[in-house]
Biopython code that builds the backbone (N, CA, C, O; Angstrom):
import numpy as np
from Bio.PDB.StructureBuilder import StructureBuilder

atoms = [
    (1, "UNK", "N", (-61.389, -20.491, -26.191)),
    (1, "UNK", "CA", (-61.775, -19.340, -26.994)),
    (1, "UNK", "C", (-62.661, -18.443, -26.136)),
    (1, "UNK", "O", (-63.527, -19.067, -25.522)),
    (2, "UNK", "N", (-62.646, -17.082, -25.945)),
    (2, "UNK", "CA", (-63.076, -15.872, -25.278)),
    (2, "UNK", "C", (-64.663, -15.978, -25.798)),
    (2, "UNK", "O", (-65.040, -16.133, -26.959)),
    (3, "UNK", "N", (-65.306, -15.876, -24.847)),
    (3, "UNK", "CA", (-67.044, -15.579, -25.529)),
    (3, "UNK", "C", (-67.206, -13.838, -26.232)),
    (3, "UNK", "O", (-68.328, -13.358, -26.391)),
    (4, "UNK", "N", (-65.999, -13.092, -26.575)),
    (4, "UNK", "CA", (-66.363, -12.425, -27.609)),
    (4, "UNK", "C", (-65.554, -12.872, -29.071)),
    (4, "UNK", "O", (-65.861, -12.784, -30.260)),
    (5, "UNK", "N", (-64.876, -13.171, -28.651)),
    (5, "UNK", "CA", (-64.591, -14.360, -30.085)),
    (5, "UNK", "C", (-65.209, -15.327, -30.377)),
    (5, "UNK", "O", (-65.080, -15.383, -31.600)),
    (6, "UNK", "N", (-65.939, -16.323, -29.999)),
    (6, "UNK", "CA", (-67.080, -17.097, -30.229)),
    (6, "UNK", "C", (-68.015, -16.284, -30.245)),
    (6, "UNK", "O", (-68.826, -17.146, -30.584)),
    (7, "UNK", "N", (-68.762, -15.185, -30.164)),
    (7, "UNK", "CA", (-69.364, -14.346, -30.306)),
    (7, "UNK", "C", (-69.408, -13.665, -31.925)),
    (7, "UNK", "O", (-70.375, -13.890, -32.653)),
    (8, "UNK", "N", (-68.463, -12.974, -32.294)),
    (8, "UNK", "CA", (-68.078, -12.559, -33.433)),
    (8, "UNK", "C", (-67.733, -14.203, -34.791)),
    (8, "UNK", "O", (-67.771, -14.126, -36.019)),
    (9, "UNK", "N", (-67.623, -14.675, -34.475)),
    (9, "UNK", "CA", (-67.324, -16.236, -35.129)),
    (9, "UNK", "C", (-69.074, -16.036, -36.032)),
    (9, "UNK", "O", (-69.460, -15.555, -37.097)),
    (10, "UNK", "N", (-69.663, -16.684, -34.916)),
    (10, "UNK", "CA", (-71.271, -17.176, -34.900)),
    (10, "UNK", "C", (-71.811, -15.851, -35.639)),
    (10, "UNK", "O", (-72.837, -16.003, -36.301)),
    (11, "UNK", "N", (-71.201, -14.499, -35.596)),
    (11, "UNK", "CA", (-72.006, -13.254, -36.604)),
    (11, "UNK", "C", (-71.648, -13.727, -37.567)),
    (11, "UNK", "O", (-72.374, -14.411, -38.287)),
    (12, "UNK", "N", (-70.111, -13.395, -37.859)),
    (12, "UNK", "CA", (-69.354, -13.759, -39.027)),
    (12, "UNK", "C", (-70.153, -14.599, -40.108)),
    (12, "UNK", "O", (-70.493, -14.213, -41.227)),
    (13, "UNK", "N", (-70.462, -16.314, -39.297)),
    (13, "UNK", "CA", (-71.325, -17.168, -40.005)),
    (13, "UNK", "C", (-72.990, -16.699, -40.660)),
    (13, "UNK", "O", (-73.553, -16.798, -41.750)),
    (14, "UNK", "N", (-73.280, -16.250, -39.534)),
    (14, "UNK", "CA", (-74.731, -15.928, -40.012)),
    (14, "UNK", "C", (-75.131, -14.953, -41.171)),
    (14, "UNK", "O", (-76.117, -14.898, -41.906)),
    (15, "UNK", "N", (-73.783, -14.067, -41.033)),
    (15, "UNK", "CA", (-73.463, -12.843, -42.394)),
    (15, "UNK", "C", (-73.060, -13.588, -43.434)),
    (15, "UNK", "O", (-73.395, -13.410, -44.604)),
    (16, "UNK", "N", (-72.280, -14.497, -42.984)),
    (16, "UNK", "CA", (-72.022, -15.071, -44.742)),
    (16, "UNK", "C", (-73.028, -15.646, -45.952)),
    (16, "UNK", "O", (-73.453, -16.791, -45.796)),
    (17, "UNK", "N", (-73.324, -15.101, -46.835)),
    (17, "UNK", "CA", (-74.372, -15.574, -47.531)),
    (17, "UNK", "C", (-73.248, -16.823, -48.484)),
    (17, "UNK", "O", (-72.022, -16.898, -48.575)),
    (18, "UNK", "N", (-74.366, -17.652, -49.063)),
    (18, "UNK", "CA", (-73.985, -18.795, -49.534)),
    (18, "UNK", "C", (-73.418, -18.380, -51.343)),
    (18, "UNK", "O", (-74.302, -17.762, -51.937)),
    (19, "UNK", "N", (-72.170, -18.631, -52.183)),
    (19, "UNK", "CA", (-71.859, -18.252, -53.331)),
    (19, "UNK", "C", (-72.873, -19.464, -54.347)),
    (19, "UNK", "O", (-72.867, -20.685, -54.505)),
    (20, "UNK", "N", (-73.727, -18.230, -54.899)),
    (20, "UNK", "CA", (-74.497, -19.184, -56.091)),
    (20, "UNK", "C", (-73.779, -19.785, -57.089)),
    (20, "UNK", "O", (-72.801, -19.070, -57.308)),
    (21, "UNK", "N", (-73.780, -20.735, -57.794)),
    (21, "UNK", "CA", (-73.500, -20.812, -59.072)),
    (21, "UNK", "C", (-74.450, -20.783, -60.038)),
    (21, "UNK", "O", (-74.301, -21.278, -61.155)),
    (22, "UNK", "N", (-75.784, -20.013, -59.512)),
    (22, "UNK", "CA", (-76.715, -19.756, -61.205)),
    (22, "UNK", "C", (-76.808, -18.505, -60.695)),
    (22, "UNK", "O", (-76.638, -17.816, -59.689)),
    (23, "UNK", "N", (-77.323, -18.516, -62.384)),
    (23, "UNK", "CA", (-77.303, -16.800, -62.512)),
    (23, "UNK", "C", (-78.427, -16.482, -62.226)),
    (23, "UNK", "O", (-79.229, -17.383, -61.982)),
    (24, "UNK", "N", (-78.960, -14.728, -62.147)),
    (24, "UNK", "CA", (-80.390, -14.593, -62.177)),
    (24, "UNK", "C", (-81.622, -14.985, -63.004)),
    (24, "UNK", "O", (-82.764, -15.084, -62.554)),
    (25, "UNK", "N", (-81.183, -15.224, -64.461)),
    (25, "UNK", "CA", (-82.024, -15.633, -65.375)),
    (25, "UNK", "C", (-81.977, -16.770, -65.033)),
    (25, "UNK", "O", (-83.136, -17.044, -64.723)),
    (26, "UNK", "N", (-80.955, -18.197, -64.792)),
    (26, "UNK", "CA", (-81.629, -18.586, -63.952)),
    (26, "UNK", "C", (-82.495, -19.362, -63.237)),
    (26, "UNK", "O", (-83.202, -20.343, -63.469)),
    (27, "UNK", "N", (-82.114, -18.270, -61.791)),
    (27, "UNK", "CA", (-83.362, -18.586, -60.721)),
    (27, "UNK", "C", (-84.584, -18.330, -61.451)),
    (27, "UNK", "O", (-85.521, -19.128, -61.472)),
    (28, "UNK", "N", (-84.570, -16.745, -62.301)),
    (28, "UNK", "CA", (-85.830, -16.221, -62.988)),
    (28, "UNK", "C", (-86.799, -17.429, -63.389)),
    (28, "UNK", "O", (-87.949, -17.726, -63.066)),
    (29, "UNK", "N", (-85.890, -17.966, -64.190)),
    (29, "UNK", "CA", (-86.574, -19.145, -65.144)),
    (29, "UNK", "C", (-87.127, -20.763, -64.556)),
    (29, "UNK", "O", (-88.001, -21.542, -64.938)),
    (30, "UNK", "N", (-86.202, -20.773, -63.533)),
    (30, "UNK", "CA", (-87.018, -21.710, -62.610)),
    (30, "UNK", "C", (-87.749, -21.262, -61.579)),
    (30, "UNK", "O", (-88.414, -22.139, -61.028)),
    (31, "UNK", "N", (-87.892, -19.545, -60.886)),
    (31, "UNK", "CA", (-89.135, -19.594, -60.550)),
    (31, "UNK", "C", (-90.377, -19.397, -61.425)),
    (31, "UNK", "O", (-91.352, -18.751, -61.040)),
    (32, "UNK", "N", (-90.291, -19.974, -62.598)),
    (32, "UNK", "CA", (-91.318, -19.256, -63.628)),
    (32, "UNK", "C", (-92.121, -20.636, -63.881)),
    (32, "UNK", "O", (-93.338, -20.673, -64.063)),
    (33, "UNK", "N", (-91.413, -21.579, -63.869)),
    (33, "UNK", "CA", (-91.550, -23.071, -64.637)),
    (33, "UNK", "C", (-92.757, -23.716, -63.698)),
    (33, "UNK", "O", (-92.972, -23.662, -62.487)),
    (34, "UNK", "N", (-93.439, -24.341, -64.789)),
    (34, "UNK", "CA", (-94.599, -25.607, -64.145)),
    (34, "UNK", "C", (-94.291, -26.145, -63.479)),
    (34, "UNK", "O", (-93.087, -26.076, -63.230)),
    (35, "UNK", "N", (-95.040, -26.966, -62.790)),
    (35, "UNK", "CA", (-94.427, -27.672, -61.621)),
    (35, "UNK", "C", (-93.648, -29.147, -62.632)),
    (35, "UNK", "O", (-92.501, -29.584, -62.544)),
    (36, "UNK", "N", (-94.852, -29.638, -63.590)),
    (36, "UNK", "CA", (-94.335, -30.793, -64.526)),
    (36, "UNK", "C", (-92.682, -30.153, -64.741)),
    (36, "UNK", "O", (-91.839, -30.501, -63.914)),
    (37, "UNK", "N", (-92.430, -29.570, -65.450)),
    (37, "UNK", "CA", (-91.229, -29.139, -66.366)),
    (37, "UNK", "C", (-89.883, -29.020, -64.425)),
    (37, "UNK", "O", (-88.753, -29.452, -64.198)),
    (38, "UNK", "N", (-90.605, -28.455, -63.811)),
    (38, "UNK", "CA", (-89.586, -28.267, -62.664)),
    (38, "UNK", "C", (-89.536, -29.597, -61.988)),
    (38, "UNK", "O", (-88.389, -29.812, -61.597)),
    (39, "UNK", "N", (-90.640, -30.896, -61.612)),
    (39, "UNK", "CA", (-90.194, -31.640, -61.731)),
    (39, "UNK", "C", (-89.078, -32.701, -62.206)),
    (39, "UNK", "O", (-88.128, -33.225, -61.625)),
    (40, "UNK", "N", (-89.671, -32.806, -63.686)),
    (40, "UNK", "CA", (-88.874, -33.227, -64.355)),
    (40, "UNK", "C", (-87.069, -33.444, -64.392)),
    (40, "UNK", "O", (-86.212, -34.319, -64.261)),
    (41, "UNK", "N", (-87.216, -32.043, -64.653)),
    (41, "UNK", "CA", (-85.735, -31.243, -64.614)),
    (41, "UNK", "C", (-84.855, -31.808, -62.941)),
    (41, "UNK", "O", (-83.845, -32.500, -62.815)),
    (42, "UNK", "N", (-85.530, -31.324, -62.128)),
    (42, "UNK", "CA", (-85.433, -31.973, -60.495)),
    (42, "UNK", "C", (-84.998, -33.862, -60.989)),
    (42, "UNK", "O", (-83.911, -34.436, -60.913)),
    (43, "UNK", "N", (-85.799, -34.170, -61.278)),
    (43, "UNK", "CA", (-85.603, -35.645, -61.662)),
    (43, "UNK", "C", (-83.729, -35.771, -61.803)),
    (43, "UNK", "O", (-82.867, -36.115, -60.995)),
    (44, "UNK", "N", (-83.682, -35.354, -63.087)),
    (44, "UNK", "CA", (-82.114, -35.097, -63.847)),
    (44, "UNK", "C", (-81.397, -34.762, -62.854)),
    (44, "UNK", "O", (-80.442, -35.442, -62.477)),
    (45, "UNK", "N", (-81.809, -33.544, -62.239)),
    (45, "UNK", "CA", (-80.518, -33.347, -61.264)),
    (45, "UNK", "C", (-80.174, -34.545, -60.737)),
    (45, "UNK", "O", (-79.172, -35.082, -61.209)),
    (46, "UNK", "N", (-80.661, -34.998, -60.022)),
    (46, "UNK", "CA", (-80.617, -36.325, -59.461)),
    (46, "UNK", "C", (-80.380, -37.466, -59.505)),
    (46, "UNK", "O", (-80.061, -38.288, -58.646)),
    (47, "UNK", "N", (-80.658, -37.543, -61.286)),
    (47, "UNK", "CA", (-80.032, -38.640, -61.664)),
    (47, "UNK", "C", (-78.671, -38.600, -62.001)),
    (47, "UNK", "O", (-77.893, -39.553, -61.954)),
    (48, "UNK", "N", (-78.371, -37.208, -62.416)),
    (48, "UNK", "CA", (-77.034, -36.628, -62.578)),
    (48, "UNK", "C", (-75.890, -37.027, -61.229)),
    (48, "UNK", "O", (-74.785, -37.570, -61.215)),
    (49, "UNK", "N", (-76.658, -36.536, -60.309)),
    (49, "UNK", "CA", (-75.788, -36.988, -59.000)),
    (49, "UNK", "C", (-75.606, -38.017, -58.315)),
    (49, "UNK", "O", (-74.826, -38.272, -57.397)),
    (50, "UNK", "N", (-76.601, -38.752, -58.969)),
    (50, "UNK", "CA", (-76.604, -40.671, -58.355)),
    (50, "UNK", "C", (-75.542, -41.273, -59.193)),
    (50, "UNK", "O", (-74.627, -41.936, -58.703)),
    (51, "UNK", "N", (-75.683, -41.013, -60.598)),
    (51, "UNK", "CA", (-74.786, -41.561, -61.680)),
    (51, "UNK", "C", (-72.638, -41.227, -61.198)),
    (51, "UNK", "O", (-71.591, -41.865, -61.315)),
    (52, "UNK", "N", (-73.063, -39.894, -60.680)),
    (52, "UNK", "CA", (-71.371, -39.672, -60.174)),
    (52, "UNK", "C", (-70.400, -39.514, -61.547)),
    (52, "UNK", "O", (-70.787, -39.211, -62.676)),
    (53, "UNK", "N", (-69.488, -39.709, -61.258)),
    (53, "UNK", "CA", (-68.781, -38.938, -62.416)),
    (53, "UNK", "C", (-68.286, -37.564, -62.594)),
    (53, "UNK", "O", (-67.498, -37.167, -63.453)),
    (54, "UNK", "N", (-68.938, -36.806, -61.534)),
    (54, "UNK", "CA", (-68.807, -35.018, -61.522)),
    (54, "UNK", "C", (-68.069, -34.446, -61.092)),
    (54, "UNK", "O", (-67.537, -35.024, -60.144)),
    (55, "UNK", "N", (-67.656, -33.400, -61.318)),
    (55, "UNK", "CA", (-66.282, -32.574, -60.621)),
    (55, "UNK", "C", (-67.319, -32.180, -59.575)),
    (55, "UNK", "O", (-68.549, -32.170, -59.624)),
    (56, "UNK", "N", (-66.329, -31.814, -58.475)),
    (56, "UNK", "CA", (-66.786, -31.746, -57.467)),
    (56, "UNK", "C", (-67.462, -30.330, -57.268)),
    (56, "UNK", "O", (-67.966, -30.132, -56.163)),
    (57, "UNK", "N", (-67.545, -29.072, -58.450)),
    (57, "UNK", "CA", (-68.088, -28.126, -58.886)),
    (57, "UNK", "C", (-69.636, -28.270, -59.600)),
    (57, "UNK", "O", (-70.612, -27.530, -59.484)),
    (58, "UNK", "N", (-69.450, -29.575, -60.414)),
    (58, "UNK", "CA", (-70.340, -30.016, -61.054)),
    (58, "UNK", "C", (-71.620, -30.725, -60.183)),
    (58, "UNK", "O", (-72.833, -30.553, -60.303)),
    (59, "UNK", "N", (-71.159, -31.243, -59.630)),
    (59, "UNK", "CA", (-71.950, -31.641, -58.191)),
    (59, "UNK", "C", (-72.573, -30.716, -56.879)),
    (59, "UNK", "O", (-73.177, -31.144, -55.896)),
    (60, "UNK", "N", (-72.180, -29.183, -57.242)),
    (60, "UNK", "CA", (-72.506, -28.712, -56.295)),
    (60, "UNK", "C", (-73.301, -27.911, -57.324)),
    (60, "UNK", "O", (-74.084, -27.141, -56.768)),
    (61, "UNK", "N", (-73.329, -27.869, -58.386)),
    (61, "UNK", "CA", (-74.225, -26.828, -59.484)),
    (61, "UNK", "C", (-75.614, -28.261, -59.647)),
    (61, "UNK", "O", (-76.789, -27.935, -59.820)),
    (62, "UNK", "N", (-75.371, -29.125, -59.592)),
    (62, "UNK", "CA", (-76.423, -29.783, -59.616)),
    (62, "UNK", "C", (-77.335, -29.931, -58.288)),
    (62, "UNK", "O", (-78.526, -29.620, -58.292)),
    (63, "UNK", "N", (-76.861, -30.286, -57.486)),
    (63, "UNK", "CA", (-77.121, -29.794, -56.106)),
    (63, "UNK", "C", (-77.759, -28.543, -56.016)),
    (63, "UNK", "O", (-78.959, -28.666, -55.772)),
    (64, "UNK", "N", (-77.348, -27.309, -56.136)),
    (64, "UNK", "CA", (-78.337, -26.332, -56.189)),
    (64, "UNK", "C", (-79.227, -26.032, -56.941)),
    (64, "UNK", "O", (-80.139, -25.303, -56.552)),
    (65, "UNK", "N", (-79.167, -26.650, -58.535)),
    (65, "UNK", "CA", (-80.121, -26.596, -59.055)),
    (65, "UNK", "C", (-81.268, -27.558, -58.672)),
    (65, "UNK", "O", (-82.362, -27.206, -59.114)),
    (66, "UNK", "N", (-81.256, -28.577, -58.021)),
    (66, "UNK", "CA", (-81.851, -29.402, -57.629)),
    (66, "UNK", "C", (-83.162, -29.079, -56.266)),
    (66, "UNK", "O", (-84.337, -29.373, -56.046)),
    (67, "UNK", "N", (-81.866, -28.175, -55.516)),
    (67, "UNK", "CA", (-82.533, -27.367, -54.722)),
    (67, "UNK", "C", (-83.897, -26.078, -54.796)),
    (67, "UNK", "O", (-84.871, -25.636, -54.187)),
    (68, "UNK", "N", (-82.969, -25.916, -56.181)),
    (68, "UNK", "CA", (-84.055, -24.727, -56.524)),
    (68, "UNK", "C", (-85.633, -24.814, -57.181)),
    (68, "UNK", "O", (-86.750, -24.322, -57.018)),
    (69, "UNK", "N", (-84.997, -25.683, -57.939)),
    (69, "UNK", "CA", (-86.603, -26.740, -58.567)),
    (69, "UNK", "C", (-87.356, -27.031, -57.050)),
    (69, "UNK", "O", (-88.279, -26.305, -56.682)),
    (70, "UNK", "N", (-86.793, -28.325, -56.099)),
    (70, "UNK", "CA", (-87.596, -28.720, -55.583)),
    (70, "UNK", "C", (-88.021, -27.564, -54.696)),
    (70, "UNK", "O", (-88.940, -27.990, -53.997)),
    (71, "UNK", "N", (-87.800, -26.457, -54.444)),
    (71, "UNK", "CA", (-88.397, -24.993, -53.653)),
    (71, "UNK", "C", (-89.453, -24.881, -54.496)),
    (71, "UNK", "O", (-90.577, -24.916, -53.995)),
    (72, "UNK", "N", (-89.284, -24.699, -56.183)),
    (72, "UNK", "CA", (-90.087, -24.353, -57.305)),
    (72, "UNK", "C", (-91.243, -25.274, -56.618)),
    (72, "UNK", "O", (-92.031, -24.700, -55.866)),
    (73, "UNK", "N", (-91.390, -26.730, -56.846)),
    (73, "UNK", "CA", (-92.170, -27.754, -56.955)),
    (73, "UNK", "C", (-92.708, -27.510, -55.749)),
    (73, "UNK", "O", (-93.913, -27.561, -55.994)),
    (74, "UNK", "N", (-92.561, -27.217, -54.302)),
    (74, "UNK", "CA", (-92.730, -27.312, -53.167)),
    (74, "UNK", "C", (-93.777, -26.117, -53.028)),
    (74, "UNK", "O", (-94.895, -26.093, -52.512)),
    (75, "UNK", "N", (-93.298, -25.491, -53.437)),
    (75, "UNK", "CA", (-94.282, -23.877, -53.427)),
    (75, "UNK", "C", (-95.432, -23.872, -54.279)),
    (75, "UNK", "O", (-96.511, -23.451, -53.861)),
    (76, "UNK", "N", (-95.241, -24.434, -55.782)),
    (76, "UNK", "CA", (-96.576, -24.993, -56.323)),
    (76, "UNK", "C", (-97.613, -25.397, -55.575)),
    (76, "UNK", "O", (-98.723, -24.902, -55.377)),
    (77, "UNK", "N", (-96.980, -26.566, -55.113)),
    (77, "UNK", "CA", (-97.669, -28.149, -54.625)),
    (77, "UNK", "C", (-98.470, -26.935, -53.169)),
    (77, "UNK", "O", (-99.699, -26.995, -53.124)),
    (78, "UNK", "N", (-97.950, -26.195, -52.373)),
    (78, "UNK", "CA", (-98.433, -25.637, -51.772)),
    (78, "UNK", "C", (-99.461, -24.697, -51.571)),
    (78, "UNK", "O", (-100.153, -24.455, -50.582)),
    (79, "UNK", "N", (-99.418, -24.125, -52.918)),
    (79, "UNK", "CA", (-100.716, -23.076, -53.569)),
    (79, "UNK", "C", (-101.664, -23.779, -53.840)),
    (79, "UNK", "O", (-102.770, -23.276, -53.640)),
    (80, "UNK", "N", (-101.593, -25.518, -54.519)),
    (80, "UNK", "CA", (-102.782, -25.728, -55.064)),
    (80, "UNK", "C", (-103.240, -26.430, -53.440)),
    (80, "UNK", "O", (-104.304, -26.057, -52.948)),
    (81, "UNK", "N", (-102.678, -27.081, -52.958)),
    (81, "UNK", "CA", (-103.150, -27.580, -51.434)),
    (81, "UNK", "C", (-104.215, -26.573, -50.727)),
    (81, "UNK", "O", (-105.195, -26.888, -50.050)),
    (82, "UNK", "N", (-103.535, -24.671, -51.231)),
    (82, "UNK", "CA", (-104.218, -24.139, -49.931)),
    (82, "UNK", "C", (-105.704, -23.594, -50.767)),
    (82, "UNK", "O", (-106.741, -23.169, -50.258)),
    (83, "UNK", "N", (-105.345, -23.798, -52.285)),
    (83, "UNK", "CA", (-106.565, -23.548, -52.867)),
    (83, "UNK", "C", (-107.882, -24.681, -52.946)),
    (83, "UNK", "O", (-109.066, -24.390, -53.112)),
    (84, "UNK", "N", (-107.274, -26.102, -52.768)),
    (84, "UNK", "CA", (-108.092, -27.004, -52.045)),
    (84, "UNK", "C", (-108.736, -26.988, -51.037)),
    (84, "UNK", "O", (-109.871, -27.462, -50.979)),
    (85, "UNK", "N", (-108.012, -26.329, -49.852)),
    (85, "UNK", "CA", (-108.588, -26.718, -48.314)),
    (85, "UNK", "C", (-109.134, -25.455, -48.347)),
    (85, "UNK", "O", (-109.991, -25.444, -47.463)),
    (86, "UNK", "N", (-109.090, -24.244, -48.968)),
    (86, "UNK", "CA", (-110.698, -23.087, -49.239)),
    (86, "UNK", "C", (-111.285, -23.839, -49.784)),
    (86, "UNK", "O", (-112.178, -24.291, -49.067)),
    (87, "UNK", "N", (-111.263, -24.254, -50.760)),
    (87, "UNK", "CA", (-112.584, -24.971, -51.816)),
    (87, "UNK", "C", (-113.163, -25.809, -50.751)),
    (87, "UNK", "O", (-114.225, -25.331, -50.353)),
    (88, "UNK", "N", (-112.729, -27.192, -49.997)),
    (88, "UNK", "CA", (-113.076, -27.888, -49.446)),
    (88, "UNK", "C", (-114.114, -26.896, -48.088)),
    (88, "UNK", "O", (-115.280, -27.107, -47.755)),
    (89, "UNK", "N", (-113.386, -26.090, -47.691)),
    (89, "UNK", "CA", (-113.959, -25.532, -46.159)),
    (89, "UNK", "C", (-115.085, -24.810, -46.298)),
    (89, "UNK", "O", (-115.835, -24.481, -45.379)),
    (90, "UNK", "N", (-115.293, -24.395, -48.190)),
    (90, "UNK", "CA", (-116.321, -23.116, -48.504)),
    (90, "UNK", "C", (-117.600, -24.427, -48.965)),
    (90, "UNK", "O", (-118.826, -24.396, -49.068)),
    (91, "UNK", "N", (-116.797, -25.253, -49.110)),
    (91, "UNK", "CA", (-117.958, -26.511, -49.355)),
    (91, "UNK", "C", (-118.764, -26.729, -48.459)),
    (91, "UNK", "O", (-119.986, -26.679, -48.604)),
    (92, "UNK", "N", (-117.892, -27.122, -46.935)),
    (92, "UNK", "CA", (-118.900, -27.669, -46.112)),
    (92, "UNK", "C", (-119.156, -26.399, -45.258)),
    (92, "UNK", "O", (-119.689, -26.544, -44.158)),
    (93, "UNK", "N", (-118.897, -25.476, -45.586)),
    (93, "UNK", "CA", (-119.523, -24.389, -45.046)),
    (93, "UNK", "C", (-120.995, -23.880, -45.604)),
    (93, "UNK", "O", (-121.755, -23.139, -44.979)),
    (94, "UNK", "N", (-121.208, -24.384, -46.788)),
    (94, "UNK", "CA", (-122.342, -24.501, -47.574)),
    (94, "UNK", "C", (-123.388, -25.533, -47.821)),
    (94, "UNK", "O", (-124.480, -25.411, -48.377)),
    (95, "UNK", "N", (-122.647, -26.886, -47.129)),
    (95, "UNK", "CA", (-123.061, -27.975, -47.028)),
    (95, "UNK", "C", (-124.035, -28.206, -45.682)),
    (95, "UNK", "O", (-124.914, -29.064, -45.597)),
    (96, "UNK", "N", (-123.677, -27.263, -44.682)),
    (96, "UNK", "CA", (-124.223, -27.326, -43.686)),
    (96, "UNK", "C", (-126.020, -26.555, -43.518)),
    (96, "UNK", "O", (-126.899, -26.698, -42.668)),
    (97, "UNK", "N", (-125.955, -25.992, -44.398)),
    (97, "UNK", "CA", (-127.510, -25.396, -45.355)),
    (97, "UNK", "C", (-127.814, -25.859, -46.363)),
    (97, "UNK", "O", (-129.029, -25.664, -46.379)),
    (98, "UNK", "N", (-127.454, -26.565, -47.632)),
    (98, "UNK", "CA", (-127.839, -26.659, -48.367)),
    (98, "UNK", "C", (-129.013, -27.410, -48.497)),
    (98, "UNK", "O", (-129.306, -28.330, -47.733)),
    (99, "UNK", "N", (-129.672, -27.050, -49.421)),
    (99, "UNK", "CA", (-131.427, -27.738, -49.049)),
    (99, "UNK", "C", (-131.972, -27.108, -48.297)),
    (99, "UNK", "O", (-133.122, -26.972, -48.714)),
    (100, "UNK", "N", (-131.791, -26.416, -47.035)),
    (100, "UNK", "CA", (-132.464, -26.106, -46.196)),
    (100, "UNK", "C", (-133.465, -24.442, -46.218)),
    (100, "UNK", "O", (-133.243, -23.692, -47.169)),
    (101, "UNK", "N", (-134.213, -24.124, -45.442)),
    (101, "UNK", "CA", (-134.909, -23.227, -46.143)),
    (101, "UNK", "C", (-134.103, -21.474, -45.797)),
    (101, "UNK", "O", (-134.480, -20.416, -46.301)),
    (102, "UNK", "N", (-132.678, -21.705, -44.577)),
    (102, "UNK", "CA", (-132.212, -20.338, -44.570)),
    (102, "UNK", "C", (-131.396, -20.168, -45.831)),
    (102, "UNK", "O", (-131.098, -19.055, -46.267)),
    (103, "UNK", "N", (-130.955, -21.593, -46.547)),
    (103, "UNK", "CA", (-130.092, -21.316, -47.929)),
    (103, "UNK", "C", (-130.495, -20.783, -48.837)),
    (103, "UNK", "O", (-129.699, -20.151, -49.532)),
    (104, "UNK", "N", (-131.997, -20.834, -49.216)),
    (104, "UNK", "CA", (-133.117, -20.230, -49.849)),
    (104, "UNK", "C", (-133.565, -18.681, -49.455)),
    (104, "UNK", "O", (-133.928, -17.972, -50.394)),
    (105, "UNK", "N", (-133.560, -18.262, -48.461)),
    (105, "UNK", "CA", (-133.803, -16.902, -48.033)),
    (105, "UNK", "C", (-132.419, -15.658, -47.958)),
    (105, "UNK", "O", (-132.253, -14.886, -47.013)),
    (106, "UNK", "N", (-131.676, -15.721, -49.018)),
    (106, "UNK", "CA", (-130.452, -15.415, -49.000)),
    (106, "UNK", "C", (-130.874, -14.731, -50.512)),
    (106, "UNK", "O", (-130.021, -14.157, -51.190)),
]
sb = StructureBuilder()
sb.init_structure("model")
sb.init_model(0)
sb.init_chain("A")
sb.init_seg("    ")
for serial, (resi, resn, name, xyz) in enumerate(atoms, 1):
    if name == "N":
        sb.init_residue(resn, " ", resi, " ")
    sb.init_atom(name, np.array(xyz, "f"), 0.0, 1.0, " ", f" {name:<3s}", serial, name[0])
structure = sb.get_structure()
């Protein structure tokens, strides 16, 4: 194969976006959801796809929904982490005066 045909191949791919099977409401609705409830739901997918039984359509709608939760859950879990490690850093950034008499002259 010509390196401008392997060339054009490798665009081709990178242009192709992936065909959803959910709709916008939705993604809407699972980027909206608690992390509990998007858990959860994540759970099912999963058990849905361990259990088997699925058209092979059915398996790929669970699959992405599965996907989409655990993005949901992942991105949570990530906000409260980075709102921890401020809390934690503004701690011992305060910890390193506290008691002392420049913490008092403030």
């Amino acid at each position: 194969m010509s390196e401008k045909v392997t060339k054009k191949a490798e665009e081709s791919a990178e242009n192709t976006e992936f065909a959803s099977t959910l709709t916008k409401e939705e993604r809407a609705a699972i980027e909206t959801m608690p992390y509990e409830e998007a858990r959860e739901k994540l759970v099912q997918a999963v058990q849905a796809l361990e259990a088997g039984g699925l058209t092979l359509d059915q398996s790929m709608r669970q699959w992405e929904i599965g996907e989409a939760l655990a993005k949901r859950a992942q991105g949570l879990l990530a906000t409260v982490r980075a709102k921890l490690d401020a809390a934690q850093a503004e701690q011992s950034a305060t910890a390193a005066t506290a008691g002392t008499q420049s913490n008092l002259e403030d």
